[in-house]
N, C-alpha and C positions, 0 to 999 in steps of 0.2 A: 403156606399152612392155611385150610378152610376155618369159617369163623366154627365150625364144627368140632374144628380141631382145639383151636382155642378155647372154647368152651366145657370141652370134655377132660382140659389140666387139671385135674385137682391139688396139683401140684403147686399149683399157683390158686394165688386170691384173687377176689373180683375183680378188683382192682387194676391187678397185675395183667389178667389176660384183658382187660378194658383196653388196659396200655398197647399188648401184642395188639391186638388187633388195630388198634389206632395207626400203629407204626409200620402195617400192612397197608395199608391205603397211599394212595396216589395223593402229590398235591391237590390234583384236580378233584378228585375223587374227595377230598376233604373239605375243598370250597366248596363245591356242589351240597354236601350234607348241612355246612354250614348256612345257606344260603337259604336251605328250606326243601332242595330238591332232594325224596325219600324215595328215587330210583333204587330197585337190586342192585346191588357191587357182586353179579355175577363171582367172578376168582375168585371172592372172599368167601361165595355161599350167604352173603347178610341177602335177605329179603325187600321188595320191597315194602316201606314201611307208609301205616296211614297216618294219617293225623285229624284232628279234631279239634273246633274249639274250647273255651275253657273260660272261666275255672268253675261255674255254676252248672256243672251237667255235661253232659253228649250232646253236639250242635249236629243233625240233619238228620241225622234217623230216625223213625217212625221208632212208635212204642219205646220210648226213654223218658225217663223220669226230670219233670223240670225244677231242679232246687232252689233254695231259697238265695236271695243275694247273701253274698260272702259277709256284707256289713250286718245281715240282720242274726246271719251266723255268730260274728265276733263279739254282737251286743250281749249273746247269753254267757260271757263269761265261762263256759262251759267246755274243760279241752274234751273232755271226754265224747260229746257230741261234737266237736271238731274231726274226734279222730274216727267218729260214726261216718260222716258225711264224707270225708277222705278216701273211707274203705270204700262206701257205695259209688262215687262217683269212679273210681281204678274199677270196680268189677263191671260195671256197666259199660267201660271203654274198653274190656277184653272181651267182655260179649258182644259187641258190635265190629271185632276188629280193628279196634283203635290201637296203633302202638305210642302213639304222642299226642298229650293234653296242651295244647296250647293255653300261653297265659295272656289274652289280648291287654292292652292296654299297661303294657310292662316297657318302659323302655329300654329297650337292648342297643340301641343307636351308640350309648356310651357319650353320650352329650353332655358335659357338666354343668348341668343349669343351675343346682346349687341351690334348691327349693329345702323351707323350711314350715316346718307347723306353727300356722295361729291359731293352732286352740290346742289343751292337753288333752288325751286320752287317758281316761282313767284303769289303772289295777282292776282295780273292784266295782259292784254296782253302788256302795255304799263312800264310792268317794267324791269328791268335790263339793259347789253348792245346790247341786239341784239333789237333793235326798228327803224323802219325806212327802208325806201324801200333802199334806200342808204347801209344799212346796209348789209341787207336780203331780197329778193335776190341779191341786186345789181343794177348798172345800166350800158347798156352796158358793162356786161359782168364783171363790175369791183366792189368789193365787200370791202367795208372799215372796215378793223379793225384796231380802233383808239383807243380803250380803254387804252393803254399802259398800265403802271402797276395795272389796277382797272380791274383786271380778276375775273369772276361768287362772291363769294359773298362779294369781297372786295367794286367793282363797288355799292351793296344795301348797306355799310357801307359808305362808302360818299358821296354818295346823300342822305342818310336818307330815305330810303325804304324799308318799312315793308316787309316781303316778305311771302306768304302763308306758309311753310316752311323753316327752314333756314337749312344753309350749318352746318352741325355736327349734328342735330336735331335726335333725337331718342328715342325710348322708351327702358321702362326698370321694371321688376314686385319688382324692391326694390326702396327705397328711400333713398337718400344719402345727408349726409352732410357733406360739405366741411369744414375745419382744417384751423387755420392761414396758411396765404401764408410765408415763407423764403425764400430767397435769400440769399448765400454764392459766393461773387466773391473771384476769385484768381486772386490774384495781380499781377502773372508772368504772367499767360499765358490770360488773360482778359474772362475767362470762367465762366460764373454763373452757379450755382447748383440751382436749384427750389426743394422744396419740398415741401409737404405738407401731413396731414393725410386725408381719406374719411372711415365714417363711413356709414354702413347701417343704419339707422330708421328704416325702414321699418320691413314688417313680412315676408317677402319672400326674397329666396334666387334669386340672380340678378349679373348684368355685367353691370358696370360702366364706360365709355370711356371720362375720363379725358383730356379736350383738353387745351394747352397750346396756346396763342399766343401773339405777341411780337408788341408791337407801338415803332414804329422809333420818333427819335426830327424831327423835320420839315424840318429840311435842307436835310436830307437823302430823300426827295420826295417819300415819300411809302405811301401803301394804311394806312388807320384807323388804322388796325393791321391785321394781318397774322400769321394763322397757322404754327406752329415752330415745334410740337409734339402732340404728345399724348400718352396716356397707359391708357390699360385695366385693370381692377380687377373686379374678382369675388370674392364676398362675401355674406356669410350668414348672418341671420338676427342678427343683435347686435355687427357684425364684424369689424374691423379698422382694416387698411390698410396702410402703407406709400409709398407713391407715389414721386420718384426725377425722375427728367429730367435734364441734361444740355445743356444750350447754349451753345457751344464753339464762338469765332471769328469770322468766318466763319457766323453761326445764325446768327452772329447782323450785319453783311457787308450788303450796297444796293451797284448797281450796277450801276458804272457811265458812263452815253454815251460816254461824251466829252473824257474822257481819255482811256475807254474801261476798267476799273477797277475795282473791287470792293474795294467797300473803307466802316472801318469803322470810322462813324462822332463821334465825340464831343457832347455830351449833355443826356437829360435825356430820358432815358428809361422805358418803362412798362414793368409788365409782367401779365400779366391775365391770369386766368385758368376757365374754367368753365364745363357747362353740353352740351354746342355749343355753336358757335360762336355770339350768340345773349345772352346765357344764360351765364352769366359770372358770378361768386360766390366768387372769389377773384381776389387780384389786390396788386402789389408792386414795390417801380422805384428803379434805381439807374445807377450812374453818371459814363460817360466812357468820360474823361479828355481830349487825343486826338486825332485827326483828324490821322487816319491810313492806309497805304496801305495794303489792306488782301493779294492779290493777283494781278500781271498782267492779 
């Protein structure tokens, strides 16, 4: 059957004749497309196809319009002029003969490197701490940063602000589940040991980036809680892993203006681990008795 034929089913969904035709092709004939090679498949009637790169415009043709970078696009907040820019760059790739936008700089290799975000991406323009003319640029010349201790995504964890992406946020082609939490303190030197197991679920092999972080009792004036560690593991499908981190002294001190010290307080402690800082999957406290100088 020609891809003409398939094409012309109305009997069938897109989808469906997407499928017929797929299952018309040759092994080779399917690594070859995969590969990048956009030769005619002759018996099938498919064409061949061009390609172009991407994703800010039409790359080599004369008289194409050059768009703005995609990051300066995502800062307007704006889907509607998302979906402007969408239309224009498709119509300008059918008027040049384009049949494929390429997306450079995408990794398709399948490589689980298991990369996470150190900074939040905000919802809106009106979130986090940089808001306000006061702020950014300033006024006369004078530019406040007042946030004190509520630095990038501590500041979205006390005010309670979703944020488009959060700070640790990442993908990953396995599925993990997390192990009871443990805590082991030693009594001499005030060190907790975290541990716990992460299993894959999933069917594919992956990189997991376990993040620890710590809530202070309320007297220590800290943010919600704060990134303390983390660790990586790769694993295969069906895999367990154990994973420890320790706090020493030092982790659990906040630092005090009045005396210029860090001091660790009295009282009860968390420990959360999760998949990011929004994505927490376990949780365990325990009692540090008293009030301590860490250091001058």
């Amino acid at each position: 059957m020609t891809a003409d034929r398939h094409r012309r089913r109305t009997d069938r969904s897109a989808r469906e004749r997407a499928g017929d035709l797929l299952a018309s092709l040759t092994f080779d004939e399917k690594v070859a497309l995969a590969l990048g090679d956009f030769e005619a498949v002759a018996h099938l009637g498919i064409p061949a196809l061009r390609y172009a790169d991407g994703p800010n415009g039409i790359r080599g043709p004369d008289n194409v319009t050059a768009f703005p970078a995609s990051l300066a696009l995502a800062a307007t907040f704006d889907e509607g002029l998302a979906a402007a820019y969408g239309a224009a760059v498709a119509e300008e790739a059918r008027d040049t003969g384009s049949n494929v936008l390429l997306g450079p700089a995408v990794d398709i290799a399948r490589v689980p490197l298991g990369g996470r975000l150190p900074v939040t991406f905000p919802a809106t323009p009106g979130q986090g701490p940089i808001t306000g003319l006061e702020r950014r640029p300033g006024t006369d010349g004078d530019a406040r940063y007042d946030e004190g201790v509520l630095v990038g995504y501590r500041w979205y964890d006390q005010h309670g602000q979703e944020p488009l992406f959060c700070f640790g946020h990442g993908l990953s082609y396995g599925e993990y589940q997390y192990g009871q939490l443990r805590l082991q303190q030693d009594e001499a030197t005030g060190a907790v040991t975290v541990s716990l197991q992460i299993t894959n679920v999933g069917g594919r092999t992956g990189a997991e980036v376990v993040q620890l972080y710590l809530a202070a009792p309320a007297a220590a004036q800290q943010p919600p809680r704060q990134l303390k560690g983390f660790a990586k593991v790769h694993l295969d499908p069906g895999a367990t892993s154990e994973v420890s981190r320790r706090l020493d002294r030092d982790d659990l001190a906040a630092f005090d203006e009045a005396t210029g010290a860090w001091i660790l307080h009295d009282g009860r402690y968390e420990v959360l681990v999760g998949h990011s800082s929004r994505d927490l999957r376990g949780r365990a406290q325990f009692e540090v008795g008293t009030r301590t100088l860490v250091s001058p």
